[in-house]
N, C-alpha and C positions, 0 to 999 in steps of 0.2 A: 423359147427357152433362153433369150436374150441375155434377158436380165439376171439368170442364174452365173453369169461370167464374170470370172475376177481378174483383177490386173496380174497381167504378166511377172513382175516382179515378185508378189505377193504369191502368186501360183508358184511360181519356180521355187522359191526359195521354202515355201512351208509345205507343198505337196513335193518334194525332193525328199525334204524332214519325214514326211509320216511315211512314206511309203514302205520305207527301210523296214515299218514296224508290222508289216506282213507276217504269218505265221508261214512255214515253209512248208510246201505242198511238194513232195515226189513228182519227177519231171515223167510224164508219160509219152510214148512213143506215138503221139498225135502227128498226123502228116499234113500238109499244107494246101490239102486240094478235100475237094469236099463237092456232096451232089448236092446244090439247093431246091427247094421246092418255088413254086409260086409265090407261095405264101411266107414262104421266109425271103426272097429275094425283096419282093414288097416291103417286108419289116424293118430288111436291111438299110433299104433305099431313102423310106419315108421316117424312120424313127433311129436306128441306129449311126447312119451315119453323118445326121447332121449331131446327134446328142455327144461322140467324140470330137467333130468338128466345135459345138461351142464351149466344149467341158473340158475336154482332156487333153487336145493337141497344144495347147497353150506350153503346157508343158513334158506332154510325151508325145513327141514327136520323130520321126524318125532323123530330123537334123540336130534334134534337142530331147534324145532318150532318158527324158530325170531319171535316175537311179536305175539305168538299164534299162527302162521301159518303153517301147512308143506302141500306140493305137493308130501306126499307118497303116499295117496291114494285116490280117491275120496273120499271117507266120510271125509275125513279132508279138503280136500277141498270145502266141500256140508257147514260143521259147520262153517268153517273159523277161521279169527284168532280174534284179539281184538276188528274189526272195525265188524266184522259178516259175511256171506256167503263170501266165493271169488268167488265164480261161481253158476250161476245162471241157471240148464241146461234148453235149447231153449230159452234161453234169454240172448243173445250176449249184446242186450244194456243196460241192468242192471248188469252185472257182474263186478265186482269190478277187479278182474283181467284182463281182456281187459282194463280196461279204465287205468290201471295201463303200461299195455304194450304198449298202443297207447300214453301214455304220455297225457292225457287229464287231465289239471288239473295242483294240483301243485307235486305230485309222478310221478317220473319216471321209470321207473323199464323195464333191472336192471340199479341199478345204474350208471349214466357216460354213459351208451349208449343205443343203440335203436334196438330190434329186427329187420330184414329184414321183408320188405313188405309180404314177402310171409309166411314167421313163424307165423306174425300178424293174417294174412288171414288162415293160416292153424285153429289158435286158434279159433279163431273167428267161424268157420265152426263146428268144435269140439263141441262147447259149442253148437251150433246151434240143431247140432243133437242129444242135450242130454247129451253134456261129457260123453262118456261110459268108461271102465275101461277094459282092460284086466282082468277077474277073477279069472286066478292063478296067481294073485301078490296077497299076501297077504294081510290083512286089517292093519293097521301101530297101533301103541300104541303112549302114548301122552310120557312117558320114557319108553329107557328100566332100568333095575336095575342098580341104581349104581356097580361099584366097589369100589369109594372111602371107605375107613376103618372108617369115622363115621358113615354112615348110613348103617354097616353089623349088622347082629345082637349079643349081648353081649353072650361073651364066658364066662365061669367060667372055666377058667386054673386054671390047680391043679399048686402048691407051686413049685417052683423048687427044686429039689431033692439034697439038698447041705446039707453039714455036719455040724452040730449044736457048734455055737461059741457063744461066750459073746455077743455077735452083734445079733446074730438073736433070737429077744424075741418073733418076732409075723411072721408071715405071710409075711407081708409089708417086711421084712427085706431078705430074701431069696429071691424074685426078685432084689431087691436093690444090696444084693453083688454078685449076678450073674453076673450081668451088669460090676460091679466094677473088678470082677474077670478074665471077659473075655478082660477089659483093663491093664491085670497085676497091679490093684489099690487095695488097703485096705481102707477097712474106719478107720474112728477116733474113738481115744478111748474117752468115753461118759466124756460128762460135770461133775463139779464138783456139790456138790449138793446145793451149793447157788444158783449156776449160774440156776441150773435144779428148782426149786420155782422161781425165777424171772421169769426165760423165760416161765414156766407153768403160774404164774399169768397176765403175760402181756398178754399173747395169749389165755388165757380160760376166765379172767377176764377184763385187760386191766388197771388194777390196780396194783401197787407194793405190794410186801407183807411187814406185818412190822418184827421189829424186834424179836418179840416174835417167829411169826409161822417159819420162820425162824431157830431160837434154835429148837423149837421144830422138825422140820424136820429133822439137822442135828444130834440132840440126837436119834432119832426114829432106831432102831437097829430091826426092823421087818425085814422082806424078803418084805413083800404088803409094806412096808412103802409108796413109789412109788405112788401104785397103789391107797392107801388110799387118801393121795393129790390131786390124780385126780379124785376120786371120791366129794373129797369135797369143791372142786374148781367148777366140773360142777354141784352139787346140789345147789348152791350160786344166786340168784335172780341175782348179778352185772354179770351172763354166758350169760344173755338174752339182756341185754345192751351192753354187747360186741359183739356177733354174729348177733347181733340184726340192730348194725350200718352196718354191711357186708351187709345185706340185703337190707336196706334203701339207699345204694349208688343204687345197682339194680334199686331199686324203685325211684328214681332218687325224694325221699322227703325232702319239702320244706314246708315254713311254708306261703309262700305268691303264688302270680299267675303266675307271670313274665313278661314279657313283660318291657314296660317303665312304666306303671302307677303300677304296680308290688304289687296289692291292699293284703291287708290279708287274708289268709284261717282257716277256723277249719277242721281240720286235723288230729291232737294230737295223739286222740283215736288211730288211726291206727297204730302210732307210738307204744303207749300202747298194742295192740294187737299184732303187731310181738316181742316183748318182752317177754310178758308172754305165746305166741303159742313157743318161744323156751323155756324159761324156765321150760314148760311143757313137752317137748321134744312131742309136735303135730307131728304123722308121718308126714314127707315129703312131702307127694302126696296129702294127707289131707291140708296141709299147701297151698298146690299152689292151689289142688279147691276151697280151702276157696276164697284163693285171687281173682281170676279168676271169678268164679262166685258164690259165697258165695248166694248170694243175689236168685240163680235160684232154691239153692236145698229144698227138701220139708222142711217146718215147720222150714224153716233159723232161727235159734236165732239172736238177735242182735248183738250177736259177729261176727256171720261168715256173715252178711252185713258189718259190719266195716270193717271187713278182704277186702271187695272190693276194702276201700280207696286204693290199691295199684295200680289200672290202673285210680283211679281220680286225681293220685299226674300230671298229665298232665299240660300244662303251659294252661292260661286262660286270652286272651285277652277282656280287655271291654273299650278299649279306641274308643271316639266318632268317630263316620266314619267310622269303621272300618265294614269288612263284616261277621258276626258271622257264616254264614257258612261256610269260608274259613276255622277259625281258630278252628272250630270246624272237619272239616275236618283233619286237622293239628294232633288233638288233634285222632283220631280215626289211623289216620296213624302212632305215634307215641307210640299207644298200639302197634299194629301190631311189630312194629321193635324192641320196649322192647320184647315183646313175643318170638320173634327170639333170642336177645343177652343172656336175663336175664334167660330163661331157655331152649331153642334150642341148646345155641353156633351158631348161624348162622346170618350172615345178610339179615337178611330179607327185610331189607329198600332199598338195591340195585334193588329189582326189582320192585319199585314201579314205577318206572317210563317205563321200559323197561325190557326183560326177563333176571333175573343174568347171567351176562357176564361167571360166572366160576363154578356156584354150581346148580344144575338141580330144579330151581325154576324158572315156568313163571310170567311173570305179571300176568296174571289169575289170577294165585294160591296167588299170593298177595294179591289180591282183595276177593277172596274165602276167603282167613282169615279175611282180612277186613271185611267181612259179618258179623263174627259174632261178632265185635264190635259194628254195624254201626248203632244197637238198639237200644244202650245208651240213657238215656234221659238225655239232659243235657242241655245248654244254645245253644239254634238255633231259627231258623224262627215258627219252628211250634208255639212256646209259646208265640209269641208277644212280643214290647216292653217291655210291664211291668214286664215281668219274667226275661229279659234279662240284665236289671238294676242287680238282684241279683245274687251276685258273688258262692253261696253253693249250688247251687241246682242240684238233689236234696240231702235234706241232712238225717241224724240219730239224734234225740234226745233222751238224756239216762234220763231226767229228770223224778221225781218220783211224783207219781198222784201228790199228796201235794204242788211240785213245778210247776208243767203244772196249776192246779188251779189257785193259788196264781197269777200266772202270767196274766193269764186270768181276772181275777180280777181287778190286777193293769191295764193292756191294757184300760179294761173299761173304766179306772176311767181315762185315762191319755185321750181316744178319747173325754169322756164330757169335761174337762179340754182343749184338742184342739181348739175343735168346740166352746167354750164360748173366748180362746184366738183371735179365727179369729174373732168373730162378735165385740168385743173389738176394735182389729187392724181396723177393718175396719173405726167405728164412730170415731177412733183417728187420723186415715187417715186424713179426711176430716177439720182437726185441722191443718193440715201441713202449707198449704197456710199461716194463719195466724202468725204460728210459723216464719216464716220465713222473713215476714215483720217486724214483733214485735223484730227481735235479738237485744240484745246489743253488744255494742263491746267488752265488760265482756265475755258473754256468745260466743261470735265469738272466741275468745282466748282458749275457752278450746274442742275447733273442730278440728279436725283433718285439716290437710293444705290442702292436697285433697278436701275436703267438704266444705270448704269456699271458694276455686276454683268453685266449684258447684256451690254453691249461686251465682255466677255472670252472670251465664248461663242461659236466658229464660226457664222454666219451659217444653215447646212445643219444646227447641231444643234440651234437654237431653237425651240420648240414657240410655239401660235399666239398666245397670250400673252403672251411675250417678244415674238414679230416685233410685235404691235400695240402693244404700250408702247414699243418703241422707234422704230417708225413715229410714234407723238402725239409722243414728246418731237421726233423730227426735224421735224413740220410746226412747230410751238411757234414752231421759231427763223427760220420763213419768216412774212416780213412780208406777201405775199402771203395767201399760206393764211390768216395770222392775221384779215386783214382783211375776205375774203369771208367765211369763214366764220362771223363778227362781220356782215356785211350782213344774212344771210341767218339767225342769229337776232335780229335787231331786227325784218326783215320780219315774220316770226311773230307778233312783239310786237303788231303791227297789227291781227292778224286782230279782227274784234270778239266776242267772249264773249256766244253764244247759248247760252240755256238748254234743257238737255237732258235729258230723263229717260228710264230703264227705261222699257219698257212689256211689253205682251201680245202679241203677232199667231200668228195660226194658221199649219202650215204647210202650202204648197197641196196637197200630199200626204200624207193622215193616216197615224199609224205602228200599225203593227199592235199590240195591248196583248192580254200575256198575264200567266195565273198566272204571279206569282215561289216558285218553288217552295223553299219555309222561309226566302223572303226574299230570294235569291240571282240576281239579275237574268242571270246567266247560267244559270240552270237553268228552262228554259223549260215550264210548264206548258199546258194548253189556252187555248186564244185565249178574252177577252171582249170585251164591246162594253160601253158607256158605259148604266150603268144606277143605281138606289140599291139600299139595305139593304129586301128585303123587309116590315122590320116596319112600314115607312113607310108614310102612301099613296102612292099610286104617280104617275109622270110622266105626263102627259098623250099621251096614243098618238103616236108617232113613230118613224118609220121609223130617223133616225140621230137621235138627242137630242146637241144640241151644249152648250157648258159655257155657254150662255144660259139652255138647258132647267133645267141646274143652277142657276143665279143664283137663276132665278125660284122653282122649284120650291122652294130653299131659305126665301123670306119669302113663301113661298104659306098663307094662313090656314088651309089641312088641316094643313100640318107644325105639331105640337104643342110644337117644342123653342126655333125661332130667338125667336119673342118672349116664350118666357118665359125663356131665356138673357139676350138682353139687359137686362130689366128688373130682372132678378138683379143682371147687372153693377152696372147703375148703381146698386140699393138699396145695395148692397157698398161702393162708393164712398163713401155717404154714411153710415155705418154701420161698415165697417171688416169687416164678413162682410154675407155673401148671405143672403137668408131658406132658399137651398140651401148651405151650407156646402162644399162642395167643388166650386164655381163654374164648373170645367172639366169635372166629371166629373158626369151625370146619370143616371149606369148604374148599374146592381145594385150596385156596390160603392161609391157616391156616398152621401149624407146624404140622407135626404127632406128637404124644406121645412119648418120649421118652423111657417109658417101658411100650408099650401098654398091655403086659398080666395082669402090674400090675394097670392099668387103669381101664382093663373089671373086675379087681378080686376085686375090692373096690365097681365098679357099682354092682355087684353082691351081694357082703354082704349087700347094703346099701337094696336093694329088696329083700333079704331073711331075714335080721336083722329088716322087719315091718317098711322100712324107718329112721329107728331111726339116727336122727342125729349126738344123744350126742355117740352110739355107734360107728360110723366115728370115731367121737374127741378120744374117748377110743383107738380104736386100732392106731389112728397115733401118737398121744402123748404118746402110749405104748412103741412104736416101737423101737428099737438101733436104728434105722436109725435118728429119730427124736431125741433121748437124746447125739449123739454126742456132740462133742464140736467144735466149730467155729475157733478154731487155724485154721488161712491157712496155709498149707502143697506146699513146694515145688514141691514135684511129684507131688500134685495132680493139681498144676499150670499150668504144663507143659503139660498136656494127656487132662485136663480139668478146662480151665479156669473161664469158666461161672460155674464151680459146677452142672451141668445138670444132671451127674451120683451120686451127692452129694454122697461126701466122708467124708464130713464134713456139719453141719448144718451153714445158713445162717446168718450172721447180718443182721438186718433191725432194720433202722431207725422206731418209733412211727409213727402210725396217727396221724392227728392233734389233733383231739378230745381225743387220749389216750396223746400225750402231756400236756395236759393240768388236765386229771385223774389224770394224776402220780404227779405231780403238786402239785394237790390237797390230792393227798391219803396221801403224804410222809409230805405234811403241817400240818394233823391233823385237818383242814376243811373241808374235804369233808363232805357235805352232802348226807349223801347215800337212801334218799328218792325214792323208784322207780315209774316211770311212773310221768305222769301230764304235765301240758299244758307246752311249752314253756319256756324260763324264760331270763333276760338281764344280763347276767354277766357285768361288764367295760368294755370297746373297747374306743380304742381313741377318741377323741370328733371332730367332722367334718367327720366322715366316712361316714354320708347318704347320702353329699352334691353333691357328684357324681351321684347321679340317678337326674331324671326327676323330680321326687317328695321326697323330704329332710326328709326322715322317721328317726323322733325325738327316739334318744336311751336313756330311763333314766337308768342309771344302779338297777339292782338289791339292797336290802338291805337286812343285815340280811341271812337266809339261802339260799336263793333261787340264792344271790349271789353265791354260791359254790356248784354248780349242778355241774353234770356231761358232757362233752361239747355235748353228744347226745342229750342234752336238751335244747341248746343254741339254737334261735329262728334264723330262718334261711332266711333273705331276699335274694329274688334272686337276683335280681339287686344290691343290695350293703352284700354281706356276712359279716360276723364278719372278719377280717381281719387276727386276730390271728388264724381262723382258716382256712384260705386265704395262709395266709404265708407257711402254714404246709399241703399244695398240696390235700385240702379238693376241692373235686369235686363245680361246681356250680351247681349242680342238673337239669340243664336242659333235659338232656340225660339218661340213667341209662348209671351208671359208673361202670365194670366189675372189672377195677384195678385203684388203684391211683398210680399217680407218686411218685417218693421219689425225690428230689430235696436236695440241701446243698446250703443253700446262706447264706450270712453274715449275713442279716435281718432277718433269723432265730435267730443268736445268740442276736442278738441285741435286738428281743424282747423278749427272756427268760432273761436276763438281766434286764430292765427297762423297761418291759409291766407293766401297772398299776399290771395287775391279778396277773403275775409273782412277781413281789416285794410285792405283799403283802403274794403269796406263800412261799417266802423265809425269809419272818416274823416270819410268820406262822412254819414253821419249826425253826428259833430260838428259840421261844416261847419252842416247844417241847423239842428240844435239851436242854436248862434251865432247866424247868420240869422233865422231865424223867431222862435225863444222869446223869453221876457221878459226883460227885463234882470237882473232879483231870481233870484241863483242858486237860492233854495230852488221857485221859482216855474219857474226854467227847467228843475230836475229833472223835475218834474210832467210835462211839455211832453216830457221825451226818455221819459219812458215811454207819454204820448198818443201819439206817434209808434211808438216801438218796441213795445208790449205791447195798443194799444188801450185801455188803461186808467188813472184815474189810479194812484201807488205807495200804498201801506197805511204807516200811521206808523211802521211797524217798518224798512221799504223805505226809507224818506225819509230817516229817523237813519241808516242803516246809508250808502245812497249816498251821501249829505250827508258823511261822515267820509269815506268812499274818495274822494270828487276833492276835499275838500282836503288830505288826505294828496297826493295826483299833485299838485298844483299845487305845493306845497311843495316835494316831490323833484324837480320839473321847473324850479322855480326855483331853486333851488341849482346844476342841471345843464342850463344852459340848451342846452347844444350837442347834450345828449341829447335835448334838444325838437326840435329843428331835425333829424335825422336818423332822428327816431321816426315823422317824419311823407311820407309817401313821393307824394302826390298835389299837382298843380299850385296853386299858394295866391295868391291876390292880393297884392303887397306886402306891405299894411296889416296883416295878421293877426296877432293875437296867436300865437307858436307856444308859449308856455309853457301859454297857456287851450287852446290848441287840441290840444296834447297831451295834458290833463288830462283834456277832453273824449275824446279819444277811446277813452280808458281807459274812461271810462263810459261810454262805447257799447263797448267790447268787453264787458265783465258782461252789457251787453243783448242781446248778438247771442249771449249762450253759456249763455241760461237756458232751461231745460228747455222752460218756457213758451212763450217763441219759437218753438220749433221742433214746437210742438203746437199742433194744433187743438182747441181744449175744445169 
């Protein structure tokens, strides 16, 4: 039966596809042990089990169960795979494997061809008597252990045994020049120490330093000098809004639902809670249970339910028609695959439809996870229409008795006010008829053109559209109507504005979680319960494991993957790649480590250091490795292009969001208010007009203008632009890494973005104020300010001629001074110096430099 075998490839990938397409058979209470005859032993021996040996283990096999299936051994064949039993013993015409071999139906198996009459017949006899089993073939396991290197368990390698240089300050550093060493490579000699306060406040803050802390740094003649800075960089409330945005890409938050009607959310809170959970420095594992399921542990505070908002930042359709179990389904499968990237490394969303093609996860084990989402209560069929109109449910109110009252009160008073507006509307109704005979052509002139279109139209042919536009124009002209209904939104106006967020909560009745069979939530496969990916260690025994068991079980020190995912993150962070290069993905088809001892040796301190995050940031930001300088090096061009073995520290371009901090920091604008809802900085005008629904942008006034861009209010369907431009995620997905891009249109909008010209105002204004009165001296001073450093002689001549060129042309065109300059100015002001200036701070706000971190 040789020749009946197909290639591997071709089996896997198209007997994976059909098998999905089984009819689903009732699982019966078949047991694993079975009497054979002579004559079925014989059957088994001589016909049975070579015809799975050359036909079916290709691809169900107990190391490579396609679609939940293997033919290693009977009990895996009694369970079956995703559709249920394949074999039904003494029941040939129920067994899903016959009907699959006889081609009955729409599976053919195997694929492309058709067993011999007599193979059929042999099975068919097989199953007849029972399916018996040989009993020294062993019983199969569902994996055996990986070998791949994420899922080993974490080594703590001692330090490599190298001899102590300027270079090696910590730990980190002696794997580092090992590597370097064994390429005949040196590293670089360490940054200077401007350059070393830039690059620490950009990456611990995300803010520039100014010029003071600056001197101060370079005066500081301690030995800790160093070490003090980073101490008091990450005691700094603006550490938790930096590290804080790294997280919210994961968390894949936004401030609206998505889709096309892409309606608003409150949310905020949560925002607020992974800010101040780092700035607390919340262990790690603390951190993720909170998120995960905050909501399950005993006597939950309010905070560690908000901490849940991070698996409700999910997208949330509520446009008409649409089917809310789908997209609620959507929204449950979408935990699952954040769960995988955001703190696994793995993808997990690969085998939601079918078993991962590369990394030892079944669809089962997908859906296993998926159980323990699938509690959630959130917008679905169970709650009826009426629940399903509201976009937060369910949600957290932080409001305090006094304002829950108050509210309570006003609701009252606004239902009497209601119920007296309709009985009103009603007796004015009945006035319409009248109204409408009686118009003038006075009164016809000041109707909308539509509505006196109406009027021509029989009353009985009006569809419900006309009858209501002609009904508001007729209340309009009752002074009555006009007036309550004016009461009664003022009252509104009163309510007080309690903060509200998304959250988690279970529902009291768990939903039954089955295989989706190739993905398709209405094609229901066999029921699972809430379990992990076999190659794991396993959950601690329990009867029902709830999404707590998962919390924990995820930053449990047997899983080999969560801390050394996150210690990845953040090298990545600081670095620009992960010592794993594909930062999301740790599976067969990912990067290995490039110095995996010093991979497991960071996972390890982060578990023995209590999780501490900011201890991470300590020892890398400690490290020679990290305070090099970014000169690129010939040699190290040549042995190592990409920097992988870093002999030298990385340039990166800012985030968009730190573009716009630094903007702001070096303006003398920033508001550095932490936490709070939302807020509309300026964005070009016409930006909403591309969505579905045109969401009106007023700009901020005042402070709220000059937040920090983690605060900037986040549509999905139409983002802020300028934070568009600068390769800010759309939040659909959780985002592991952003891209860095270089396009004109960057320059362009630091240049003449409304925010950016008033930033570079904003820094005139300072440079005036603060600097020296000697313009060649006050140059000096706008680049301490804008670049960290002083300018080079070539920079000095060059800026020195461009603002007195501006001062020139602004003094000849003084009116053009006075309308170039768009921010509030005190009388006194020079506007032809202050236009000149601002010139030179736009050159500073649109150099390369700036918007890099060296």
């Amino acid at each position: 039966m040789g020749n009946l075998m197909l290639g591997f490839a071709r089996q896997f990938l198209i007997g994976a596809a059909f098998l999905t397409l089984l009819p689903v058979v009732p699982t019966l209470g078949q047991t694993s042990t079975q009497e054979s005859s002579p004559e079925a032993t014989l059957l088994f021996e001589t016909s049975i089990k070579p015809l799975f040996e050359n036909n079916c283990k290709v691809c169900h096999s107990d190391q490579a169960p396609s679609s939940g299936l293997s033919v290693g051994n009977r009990a895996a064949l009694l369970a079956g795979g995703n559709r249920g039993p394949a074999v039904l013993p003494g029941r040939p015409e129920g067994s899903l494997l016959l009907q699959a071999v006889r081609h009955e139906g729409q599976l053919k198996m195997p694929p492309g061809s058709k067993l011999p009459d007599e193979a059929i017949a042999a099975l068919t006899r097989w199953v007849d008597l029972g399916a018996p089993w040989d009993k020294s073939v062993p019983p199969g396991v569902p994996h055996t252990a990986s070998k791949h290197w994420a899922f080993q368990p974490i080594r703590h390698s001692p330090e490599p045994q190298m001899r102590n240089t300027p270079f090696t300050l910590n730990g980190i550093d002696y794997f580092i020049l090992a590597r370097l060493e064994e390429e005949g490579l040196t590293p670089s000699p360490e940054a200077d120490r401007a350059t070393l306060i830039r690059r620490l406040s950009l990456d611990l803050l995300g803010l520039a330093p100014c010029p003071t802390e600056v001197e101060e740094f370079l005066g500081d003649t301690r030995p800790d000098a160093y070490g003090r800075l980073v101490d008091k960089l990450l005691e700094s409330p603006h550490y938790g809004e930096r590290w804080g945005r790294h997280w919210l890409d994961l968390a894949r938050y936004a401030d609206s639902n998505g889709y096309n009607i892409d309606g608003p959310r409150d949310i905020w809170l949560y925002r607020d809670w992974v800010i101040n959970a780092l700035n607390q420095d919340l262990p790690f594992d603390q951190f993720v249970i909170e998120q995960v399921a905050g909501d399950l542990l005993p006597n939950a505070s309010k905070q560690q339910i908000i901490a849940t908002g991070f698996h409700r930042n999910t997208l949330l359709n509520l446009e008409g028609g649409v089917d809310f179990e789908q997209y609620r389904v959507e929204a449950v499968a979408d935990r699952v695959s954040t769960t995988g990237s955001a703190l696994l490394g793995l993808t997990l969303g690969c085998a939601r439809c079918h078993d991962h093609k590369y990394d030892p996860i079944s669809q089962r084990e997908f859906y296993q996870i998926y159980a323990f989402f699938n509690n959630i209560d959130e917008l679905s069929g169970e709650h009826g229409e009426e629940k399903r109109e509201t976009a937060d449910e369910p949600i957290l109110e932080l409001g305090t008795p006094d304002q829950l009252a108050r509210r309570e009160v006003l609701r009252a008073q606004r239902a009497l006010l209601q119920s007296e507006l309709e009985q009103y509307e009603k007796k004015l109704l009945t006035r319409q008829p009248e109204w409408e005979e009686t118009l003038s052509e006075e009164e016809r002139t000041k109707l909308k053109p539509e509505d006196v279109e109406i009027l021509a139209i029989p009353p009985e042919k009006r569809n419900d559209f006309q009858k209501k536009s002609l009904e508001n124009a007729f209340k309009a002209t009752d002074l009555g109507y006009t007036t309550r209904q004016s009461g009664l939104e003022a009252l509104g106006k009163l309510e007080p504005e309690i903060p509200r967020s998304m959250v988690m909560q279970e529902l009291s009745q768990p939903r039954e979680t089955y295989i989706h069979l190739g993905g398709d939530f209405l094609r229901k496969g066999v029921p699972v319960t809430p379990g992990i990916p076999s190659v794991f260690p396993p959950l601690p025994p329990k009867q029902n494991p709830t999404r707590l068991d998962l919390a924990r079980w995820l930053v449990d020190p047997q899983n080999p993957l969560t801390p050394r995912v996150i210690v990845n993150r953040i090298w990545q962070r600081y670095f620009g790649v992960g010592l794993v290069e594909t930062e999301n993905d740790f599976g067969a088809q990912g990067s290995p480590p490039t110095h995996p001892e010093l991979l497991d040796w960071l996972a390890s301190e982060l578990m023995a250091r209590d999780w501490s995050l900011k201890t991470i940031h300590r020892l890398i930001v400690g490290s020679g490795t990290y305070r090099q300088s970014s000169r690129g090096r010939d040699d190290l061009a040549a042995v190592d292009p990409r920097n992988r073995l870093l002999g030298r520290q990385n340039r990166l371009r800012l985030e968009a969001e730190i573009v716009r901090d630094v903007g702001l920091s070096v303006s003398g604008l920033l508001n550095r208010k932490i936490g709070g809802p939302s807020v509309f900085p300026p964005q070009p005008k016409g930006a909403g007009r591309v969505t579905q629904v045109d969401r009106k942008w007023t700009a901020a006034t005042g402070a709220n203008r000059y937040r920090r861009g983690l605060y900037t209010y986040f549509w999905r369907s139409s983002p802020h632009p300028g934070l568009m431009v600068f390769d800010a995620p759309d939040s659909t997905t959780s985002c592991s890494k952003r891209n860095r891009s270089n396009t004109p249109l960057q320059a362009l909008t630091l240049l003449n973005d409304e925010a950016f010209y008033e930033f570079a105002q904003g820094l005139a204004a300072r440079i005036l104020k603060e600097g020296p009165a000697d313009h060649s001296k006050r140059l000096g001073y706008a680049f301490r300010v804008g670049l960290g450093r002083e300018p080079k002689p070539k920079e000095q001549e060059r800026m020195e001629n461009f603002l007195v060129g501006q001062r020139e042309d602004f003094m000849r065109n003084p009116r053009e001074a006075a309308t170039a300059l768009s921010l509030e100015l005190p009388p006194e002001t020079d506007l032809v110096e202050m236009a000149a200036w601002t010139a030179v701070s736009r050159v500073l706000l649109n150099l390369d430099e700036f918007i890099t971190r060296e």
